[in-house]
ZATORPA-777469 format. One record per residue (C-alpha): residue number from 0; residue in three letters; x, y, z. Coordinates in steps of 0.02 Angstrom, whole numbers, plus 50000, padded with zeros to 5 digits. Example, Ala and Ser with C-alpha at 12.3 -4.5 7.8 and 13.67 -1.06 7.14 Angstrom:
 num residu    px    py    pz
   0    ALA 50615 49775 50390
   1    SER 50684 49947 50357
//
This chain:
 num residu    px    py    pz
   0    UNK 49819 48892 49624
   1    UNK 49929 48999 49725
   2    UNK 50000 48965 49879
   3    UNK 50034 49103 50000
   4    UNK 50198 49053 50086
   5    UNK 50361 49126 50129
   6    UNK 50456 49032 49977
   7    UNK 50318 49107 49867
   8    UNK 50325 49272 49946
   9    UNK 50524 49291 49916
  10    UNK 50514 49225 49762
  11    UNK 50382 49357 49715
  12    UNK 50496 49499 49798
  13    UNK 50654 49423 49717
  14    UNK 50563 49468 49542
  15    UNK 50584 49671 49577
  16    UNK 50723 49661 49542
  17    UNK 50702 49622 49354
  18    UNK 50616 49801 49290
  19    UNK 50514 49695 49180
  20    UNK 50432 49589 49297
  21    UNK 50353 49727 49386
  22    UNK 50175 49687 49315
  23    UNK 50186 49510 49389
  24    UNK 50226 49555 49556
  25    UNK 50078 49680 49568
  26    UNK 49973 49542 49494
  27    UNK 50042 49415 49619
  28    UNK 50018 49535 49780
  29    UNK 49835 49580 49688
  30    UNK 49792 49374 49708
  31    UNK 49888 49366 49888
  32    UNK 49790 49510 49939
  33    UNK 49626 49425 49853
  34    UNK 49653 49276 49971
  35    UNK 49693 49362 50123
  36    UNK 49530 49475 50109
  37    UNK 49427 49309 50080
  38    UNK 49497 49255 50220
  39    UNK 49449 49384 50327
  40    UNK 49272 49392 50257
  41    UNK 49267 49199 50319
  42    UNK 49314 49208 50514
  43    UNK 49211 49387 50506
  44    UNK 49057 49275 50441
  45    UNK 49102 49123 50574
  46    UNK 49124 49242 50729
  47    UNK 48931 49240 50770
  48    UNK 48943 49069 50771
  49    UNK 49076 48998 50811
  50    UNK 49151 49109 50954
  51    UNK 49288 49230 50937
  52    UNK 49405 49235 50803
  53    UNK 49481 49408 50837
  54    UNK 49659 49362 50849
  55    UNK 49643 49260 50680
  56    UNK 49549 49421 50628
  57    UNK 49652 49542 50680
  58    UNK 49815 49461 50598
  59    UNK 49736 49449 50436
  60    UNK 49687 49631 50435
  61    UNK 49865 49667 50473
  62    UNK 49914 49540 50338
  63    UNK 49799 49644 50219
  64    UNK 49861 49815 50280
  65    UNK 50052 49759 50235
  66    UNK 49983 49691 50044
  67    UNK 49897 49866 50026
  68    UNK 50023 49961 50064
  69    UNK 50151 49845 49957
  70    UNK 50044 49879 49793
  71    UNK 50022 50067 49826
  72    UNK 50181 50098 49824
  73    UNK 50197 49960 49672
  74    UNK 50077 50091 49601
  75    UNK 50151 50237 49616
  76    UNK 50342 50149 49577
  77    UNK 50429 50159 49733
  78    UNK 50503 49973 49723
  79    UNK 50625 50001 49876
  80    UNK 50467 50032 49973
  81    UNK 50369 49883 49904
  82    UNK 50534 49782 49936
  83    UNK 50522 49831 50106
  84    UNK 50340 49797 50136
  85    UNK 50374 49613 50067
  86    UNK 50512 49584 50180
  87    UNK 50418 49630 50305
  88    UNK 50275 49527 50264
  89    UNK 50380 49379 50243
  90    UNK 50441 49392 50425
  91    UNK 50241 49412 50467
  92    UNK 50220 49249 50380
  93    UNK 50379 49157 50490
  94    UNK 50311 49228 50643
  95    UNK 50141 49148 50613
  96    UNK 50195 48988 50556
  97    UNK 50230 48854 50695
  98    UNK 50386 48753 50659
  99    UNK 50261 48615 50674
 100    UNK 50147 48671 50531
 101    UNK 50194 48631 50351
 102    UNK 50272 48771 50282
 103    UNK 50108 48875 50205
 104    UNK 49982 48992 50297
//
């Protein structure tokens, strides 16, 4: 079981930096980027019923457009540019998190 935190998110950039973990971190933003998108699929299917959830779907889309664009450029080996899209995803993830809530999202 993964969980999709900021910890686990710098710990999953801090492995670009070893050339021979780069097939882990595509398979760890692959699962992050699994969970988002089920996610989404959930507060899409409980709009019609349960009111709006556009700002919880909206951030997850953005979530998801951040992971995509962190494993295309995994994909076509431009690490400084996935570094960058994990930093910035991390910051995503401290922005959303209360101080209040445990530290997971």
């Amino acid at each position: 079981m993964m969980i999709v935190n900021k910890d686990s998110v710098t710990a999953t950039r801090h492995k670009l930096d070893d050339p021979g973990k780069t097939q882990q971190v595509i398979a760890e933003v692959k699962k992050i980027l699994e969970i988002k998108e089920a996610l989404l699929w959930r507060a899409e299917g409980m709009a019609p019923c349960c009111g709006t959830l556009c700002g919880i779907s909206a951030h997850l889309a953005y979530e998801i457009e951040i992971l995509q664009n962190t494993l295309a450029a995994l994909e076509r080996g431009d690490k400084v540019q996935a570094a960058d899209q994990l930093e910035k995803y991390i910051h995503v993830l401290e922005a959303s998190c209360e101080p209040s809530q445990p530290n997971y999202c």
